[in-house]
C-alpha positions in Angstrom: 65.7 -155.5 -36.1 64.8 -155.9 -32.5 62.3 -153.4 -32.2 60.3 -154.7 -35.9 56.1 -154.6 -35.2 54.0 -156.2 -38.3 50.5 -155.0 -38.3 48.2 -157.9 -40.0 44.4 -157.2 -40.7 43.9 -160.8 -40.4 43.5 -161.8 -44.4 44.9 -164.5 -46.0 46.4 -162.6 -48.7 49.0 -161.3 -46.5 50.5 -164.8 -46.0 50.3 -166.1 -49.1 51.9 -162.7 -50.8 53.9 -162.1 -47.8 53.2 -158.6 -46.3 51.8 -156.9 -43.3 48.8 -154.2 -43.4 51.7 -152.0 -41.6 55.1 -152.4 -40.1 56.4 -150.5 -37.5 60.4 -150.1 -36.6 61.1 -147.7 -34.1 58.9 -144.4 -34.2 58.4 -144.9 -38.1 55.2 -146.8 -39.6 54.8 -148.0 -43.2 51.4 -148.6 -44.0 51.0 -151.2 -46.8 49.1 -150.2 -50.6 45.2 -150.0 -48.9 42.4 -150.3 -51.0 38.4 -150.2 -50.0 37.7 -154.0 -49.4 35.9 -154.0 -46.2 36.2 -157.4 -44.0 34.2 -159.6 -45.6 36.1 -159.2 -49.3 33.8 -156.8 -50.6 34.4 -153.3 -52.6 32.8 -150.5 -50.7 32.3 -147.5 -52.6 31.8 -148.9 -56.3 32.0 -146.2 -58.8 32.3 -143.2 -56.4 36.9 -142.3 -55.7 35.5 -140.6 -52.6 34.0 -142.9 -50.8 36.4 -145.5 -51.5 39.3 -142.8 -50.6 37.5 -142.2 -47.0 36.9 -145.6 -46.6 40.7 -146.4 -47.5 41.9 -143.3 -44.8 39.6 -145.0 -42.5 41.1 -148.2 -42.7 44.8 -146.7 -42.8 44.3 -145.0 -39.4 43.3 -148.5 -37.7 46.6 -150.1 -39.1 48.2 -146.5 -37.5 45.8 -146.9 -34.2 47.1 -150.7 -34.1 50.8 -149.4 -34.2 50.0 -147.0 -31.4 50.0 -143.9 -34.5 47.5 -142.1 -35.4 46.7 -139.9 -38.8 48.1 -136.8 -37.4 51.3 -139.0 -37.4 51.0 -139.1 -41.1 54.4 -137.6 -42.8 53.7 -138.8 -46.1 50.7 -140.6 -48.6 50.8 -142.0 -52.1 47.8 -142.4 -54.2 46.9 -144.5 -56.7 44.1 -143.8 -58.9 43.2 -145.7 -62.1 41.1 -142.4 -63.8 43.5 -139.0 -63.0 40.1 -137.1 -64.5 39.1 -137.7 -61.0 41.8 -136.6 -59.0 39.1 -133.8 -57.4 37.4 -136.0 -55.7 39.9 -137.9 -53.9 42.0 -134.8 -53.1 38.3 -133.7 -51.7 38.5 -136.6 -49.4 42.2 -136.4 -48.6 41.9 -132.9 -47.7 39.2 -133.5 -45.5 41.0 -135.9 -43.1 44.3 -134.6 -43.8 43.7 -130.5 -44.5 45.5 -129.6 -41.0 48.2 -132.1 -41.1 49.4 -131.9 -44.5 51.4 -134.9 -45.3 54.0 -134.8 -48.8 51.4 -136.5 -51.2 51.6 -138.1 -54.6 48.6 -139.2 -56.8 49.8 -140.6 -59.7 47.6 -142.6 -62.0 48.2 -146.1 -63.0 46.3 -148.6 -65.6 44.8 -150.9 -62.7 44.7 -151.9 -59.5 44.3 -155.1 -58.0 40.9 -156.0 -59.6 37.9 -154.6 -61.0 36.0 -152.0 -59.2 39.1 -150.8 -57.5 39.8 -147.0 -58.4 41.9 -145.8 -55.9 44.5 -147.4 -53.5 47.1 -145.7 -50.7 50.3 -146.0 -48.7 51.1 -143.8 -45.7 54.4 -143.1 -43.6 54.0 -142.3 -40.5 56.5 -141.1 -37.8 55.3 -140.9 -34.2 56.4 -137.7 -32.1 57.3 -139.1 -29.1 58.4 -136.7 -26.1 
């Protein structure tokens, strides 16, 4: 794959498991699971799906932005949520950012996530339009 970009955030978790934040091939991006740990390790949004589900977005679109992407490049988002009761609240979120661009979307819940705290976690596709 000549044309193969990886996308690191810079943590060490990436080399010992062995994935990038995002890879890029051509004009399509795969952004890895994201969850709301902010750069010093830490959970942001404890208890609250929609803060941690901005946060996540956030974080999402500067693996895109870093892949020369952005969200309204977004062709497709998975979500993971450990409580499904509270599927309003990130689809609140979700359809805040992504209300005009409307990406296929899955939210499907699972029994955990990487550790405590953690309620909800995301993948995005992207494919950049390029004229």
């Amino acid at each position: 794959m000549t044309n193969r970009q990886n996308i690191s955030s810079g943590t060490t978790w990436e080399a010992i498991a062995g994935f990038s934040r995002a890879v890029r091939i051509g004009n399509v991006v795969h952004v890895s699971g994201t969850t709301a740990t902010d750069e010093n390790g830490n959970i942001y949004g404890l208890g609250d799906p929609y803060a941690q589900t901005i946060y996540i977005i956030r974080k999402i679109e500067r693996a895109l932005n870093q892949a020369n992407a952005a969200l309204s490049d977004v062709i497709r988002t998975r979500i993971y949520v450990t409580d499904a009761n509270q599927w309003e609240a990130v689809a609140r979120a979700h359809g805040e950012i992504f209300g005009t661009i409307r990406p296929a979307n899955t939210l499907v819940e699972v029994s955990a996530l990487i550790g405590d705290g953690y309620l909800v976690e995301m993948e995005a596709e992207a494919v950049i339009n390029t004229p």
